[in-house]
N, CA, C and O of each residue as an XYZ file, in Angstrom:
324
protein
N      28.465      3.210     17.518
C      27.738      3.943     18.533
C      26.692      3.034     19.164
O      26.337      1.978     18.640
N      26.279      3.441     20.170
C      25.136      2.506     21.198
C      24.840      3.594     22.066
O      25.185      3.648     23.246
N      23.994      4.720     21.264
C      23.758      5.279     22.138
C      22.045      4.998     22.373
O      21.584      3.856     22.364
N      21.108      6.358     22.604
C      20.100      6.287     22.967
C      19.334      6.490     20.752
O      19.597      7.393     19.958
N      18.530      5.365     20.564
C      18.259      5.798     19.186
C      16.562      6.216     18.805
O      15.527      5.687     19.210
N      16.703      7.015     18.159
C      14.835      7.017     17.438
C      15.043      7.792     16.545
O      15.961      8.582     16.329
N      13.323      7.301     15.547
C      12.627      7.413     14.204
C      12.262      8.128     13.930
O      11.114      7.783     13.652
N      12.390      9.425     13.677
C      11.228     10.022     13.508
C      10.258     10.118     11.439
O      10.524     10.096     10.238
N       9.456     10.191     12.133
C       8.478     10.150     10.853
C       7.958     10.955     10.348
O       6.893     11.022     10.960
N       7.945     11.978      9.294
C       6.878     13.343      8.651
C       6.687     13.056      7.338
O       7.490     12.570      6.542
N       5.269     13.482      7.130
C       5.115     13.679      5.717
C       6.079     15.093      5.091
O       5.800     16.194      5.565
N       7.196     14.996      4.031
C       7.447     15.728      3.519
C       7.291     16.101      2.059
O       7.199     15.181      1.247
N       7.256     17.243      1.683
C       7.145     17.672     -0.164
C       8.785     17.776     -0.552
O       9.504     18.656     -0.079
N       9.209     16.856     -1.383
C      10.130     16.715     -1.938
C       9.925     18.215     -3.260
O       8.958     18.434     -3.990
N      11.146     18.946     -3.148
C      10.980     19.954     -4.569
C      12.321     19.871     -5.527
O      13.455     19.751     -5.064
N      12.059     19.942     -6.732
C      13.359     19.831     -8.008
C      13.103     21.394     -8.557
O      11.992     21.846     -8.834
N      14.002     21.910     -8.626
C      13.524     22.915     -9.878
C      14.388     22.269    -11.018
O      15.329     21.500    -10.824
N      13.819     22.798    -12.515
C      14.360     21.917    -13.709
C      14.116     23.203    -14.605
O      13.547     24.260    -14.330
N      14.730     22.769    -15.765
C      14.233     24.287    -17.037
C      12.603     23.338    -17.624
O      12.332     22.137    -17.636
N      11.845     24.526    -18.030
C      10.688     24.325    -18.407
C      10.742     24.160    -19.908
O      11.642     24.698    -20.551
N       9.567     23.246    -20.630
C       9.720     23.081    -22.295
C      10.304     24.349    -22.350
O      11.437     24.052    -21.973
N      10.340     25.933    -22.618
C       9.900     26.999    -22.758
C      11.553     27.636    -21.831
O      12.011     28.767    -21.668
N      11.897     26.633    -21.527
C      13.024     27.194    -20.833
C      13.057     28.041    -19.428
O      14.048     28.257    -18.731
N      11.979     28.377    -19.247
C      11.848     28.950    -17.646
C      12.165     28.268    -17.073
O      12.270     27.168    -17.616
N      12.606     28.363    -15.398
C      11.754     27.241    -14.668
C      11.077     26.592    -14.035
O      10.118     27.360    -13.959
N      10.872     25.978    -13.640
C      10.109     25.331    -12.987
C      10.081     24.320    -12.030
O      10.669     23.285    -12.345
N       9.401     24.374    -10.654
C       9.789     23.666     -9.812
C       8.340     22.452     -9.595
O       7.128     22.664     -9.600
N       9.096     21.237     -9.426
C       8.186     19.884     -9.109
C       8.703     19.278     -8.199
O       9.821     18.833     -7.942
N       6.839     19.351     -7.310
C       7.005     18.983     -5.987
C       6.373     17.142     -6.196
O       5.750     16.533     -7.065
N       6.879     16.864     -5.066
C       6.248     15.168     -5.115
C       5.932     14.597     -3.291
O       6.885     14.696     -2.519
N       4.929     14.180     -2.893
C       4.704     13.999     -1.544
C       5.279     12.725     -1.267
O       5.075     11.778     -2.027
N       6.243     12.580      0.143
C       6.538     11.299      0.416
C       6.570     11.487      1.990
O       6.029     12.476      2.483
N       7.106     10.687      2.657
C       7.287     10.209      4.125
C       8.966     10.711      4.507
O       9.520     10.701      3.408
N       9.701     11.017      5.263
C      11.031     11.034      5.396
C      10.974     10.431      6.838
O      10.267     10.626      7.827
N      11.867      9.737      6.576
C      12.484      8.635      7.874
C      13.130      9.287      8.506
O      14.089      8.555      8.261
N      13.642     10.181      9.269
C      15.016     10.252      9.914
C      15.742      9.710     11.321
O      15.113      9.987     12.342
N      16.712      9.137     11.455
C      17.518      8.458     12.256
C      18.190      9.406     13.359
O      19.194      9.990     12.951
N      17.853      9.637     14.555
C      18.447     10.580     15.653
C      19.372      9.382     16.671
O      18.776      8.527     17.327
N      20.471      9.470     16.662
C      21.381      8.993     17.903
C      22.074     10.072     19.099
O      22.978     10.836     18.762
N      21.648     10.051     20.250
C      21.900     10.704     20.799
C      21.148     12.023     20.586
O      21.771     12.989     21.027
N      20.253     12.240     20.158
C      19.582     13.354     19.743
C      20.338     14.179     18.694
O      20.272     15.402     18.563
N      21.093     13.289     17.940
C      22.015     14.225     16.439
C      21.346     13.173     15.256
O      21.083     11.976     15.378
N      21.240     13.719     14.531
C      20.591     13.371     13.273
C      21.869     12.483     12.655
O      22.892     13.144     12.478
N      21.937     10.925     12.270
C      22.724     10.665     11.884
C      22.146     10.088     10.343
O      23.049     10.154      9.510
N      20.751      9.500      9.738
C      20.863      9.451      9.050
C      18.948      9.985      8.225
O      18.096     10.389      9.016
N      18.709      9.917      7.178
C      17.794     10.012      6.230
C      17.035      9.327      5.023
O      17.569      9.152      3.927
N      15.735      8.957      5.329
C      15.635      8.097      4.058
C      13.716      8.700      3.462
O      12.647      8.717      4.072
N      14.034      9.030      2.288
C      12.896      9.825      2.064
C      12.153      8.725      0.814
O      12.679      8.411     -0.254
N      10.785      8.277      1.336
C      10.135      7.346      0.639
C       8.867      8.010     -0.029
O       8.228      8.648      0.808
N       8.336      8.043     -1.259
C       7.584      8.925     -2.123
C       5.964      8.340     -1.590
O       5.795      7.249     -1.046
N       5.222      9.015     -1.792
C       3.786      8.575     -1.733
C       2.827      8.921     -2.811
O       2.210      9.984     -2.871
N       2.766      8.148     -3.480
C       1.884      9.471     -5.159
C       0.375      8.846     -4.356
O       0.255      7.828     -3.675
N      -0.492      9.703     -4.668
C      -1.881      9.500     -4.844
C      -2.227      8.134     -5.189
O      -2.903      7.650     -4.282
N      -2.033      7.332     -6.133
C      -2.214      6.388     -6.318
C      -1.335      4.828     -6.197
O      -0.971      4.041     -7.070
N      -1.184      4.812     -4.525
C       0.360      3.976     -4.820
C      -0.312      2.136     -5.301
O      -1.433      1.648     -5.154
N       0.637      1.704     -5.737
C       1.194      0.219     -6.490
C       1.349     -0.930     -5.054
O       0.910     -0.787     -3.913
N       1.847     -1.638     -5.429
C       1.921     -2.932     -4.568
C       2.761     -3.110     -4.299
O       2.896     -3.832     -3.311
N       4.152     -2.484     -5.105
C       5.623     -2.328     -4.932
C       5.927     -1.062     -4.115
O       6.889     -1.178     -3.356
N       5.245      0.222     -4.120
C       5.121      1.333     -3.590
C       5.145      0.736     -2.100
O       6.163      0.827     -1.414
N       3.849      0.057     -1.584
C       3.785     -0.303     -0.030
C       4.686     -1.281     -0.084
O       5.387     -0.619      0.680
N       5.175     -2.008     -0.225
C       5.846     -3.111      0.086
C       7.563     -2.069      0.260
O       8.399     -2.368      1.112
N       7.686     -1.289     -0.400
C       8.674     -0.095     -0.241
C       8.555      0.632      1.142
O       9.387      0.608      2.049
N       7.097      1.423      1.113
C       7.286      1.561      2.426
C       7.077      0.880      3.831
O       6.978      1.480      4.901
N       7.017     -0.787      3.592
C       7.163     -1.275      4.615
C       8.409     -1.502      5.166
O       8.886     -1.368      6.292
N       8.842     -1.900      4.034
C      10.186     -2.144      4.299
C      11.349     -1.123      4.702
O      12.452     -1.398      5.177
N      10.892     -0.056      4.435
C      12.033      1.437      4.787
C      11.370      1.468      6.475
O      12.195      1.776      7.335
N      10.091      1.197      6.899
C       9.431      1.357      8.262
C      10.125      0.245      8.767
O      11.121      0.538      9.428
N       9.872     -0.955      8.637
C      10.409     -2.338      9.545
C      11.813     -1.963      9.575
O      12.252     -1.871     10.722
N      12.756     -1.686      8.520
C      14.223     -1.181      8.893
C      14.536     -0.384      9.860
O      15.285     -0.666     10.795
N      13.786      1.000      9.613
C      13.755      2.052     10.726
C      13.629      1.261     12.414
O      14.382      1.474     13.364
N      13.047      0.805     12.394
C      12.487      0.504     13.487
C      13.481     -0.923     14.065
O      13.496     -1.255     15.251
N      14.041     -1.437     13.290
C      15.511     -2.210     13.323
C      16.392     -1.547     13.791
O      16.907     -1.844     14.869
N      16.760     -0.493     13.072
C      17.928      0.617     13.591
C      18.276      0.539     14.682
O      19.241      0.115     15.318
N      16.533      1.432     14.986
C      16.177      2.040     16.445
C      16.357      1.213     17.412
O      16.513      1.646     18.553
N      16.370     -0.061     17.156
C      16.778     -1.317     18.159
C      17.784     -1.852     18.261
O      17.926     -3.009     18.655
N      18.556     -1.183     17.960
C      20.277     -1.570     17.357
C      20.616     -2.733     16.742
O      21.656     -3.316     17.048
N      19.532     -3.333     15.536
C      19.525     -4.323     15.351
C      19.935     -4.502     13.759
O      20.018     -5.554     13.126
N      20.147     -3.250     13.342
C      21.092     -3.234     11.713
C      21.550     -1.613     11.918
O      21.626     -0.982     12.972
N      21.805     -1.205     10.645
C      22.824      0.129     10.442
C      21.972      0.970      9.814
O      21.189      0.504      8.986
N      21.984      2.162     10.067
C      21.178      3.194      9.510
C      21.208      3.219      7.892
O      22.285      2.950      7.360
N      20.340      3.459      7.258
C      20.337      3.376      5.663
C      19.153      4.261      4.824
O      19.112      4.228      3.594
């Protein structure tokens, strides 16, 4: 495809539900960024990068690198991922 491309960017809450010690369950949320890839104004792809409160050096270097890609895409300059 070569069509018209863009990024869009939101903070999203990622949610799991899981069984609880206790066996209930229980749902865990986690805050991250979601990338998504629009061609032609259709959603072709998704990439959801975490943000904890306290991020690491590997954390940003993660989300630079999911941003500089995005923004590759968008320039038709690699493949959505």
């Amino acid at each position: 495809m070569g069509g018209k491309r863009q990024v869009r960017v939101a903070m999203h809450l990622r949610r799991v539900d899981v069984d609880g010690p206790d066996g209930e369950p229980v749902t865990l949320s986690y805050p991250g960024m979601l990338l998504t890839g629009y061609e032609d104004d259709r959603k072709v792809c998704e990439r959801w990068i975490p943000l904890g409160g306290e991020p690491s050096v590997p954390d940003d270097e993660r989300l630079i690198e999911a941003l500089h890609a995005a923004m590759r895409w968008q320039n038709h300059a690699e493949e959505c991922s």
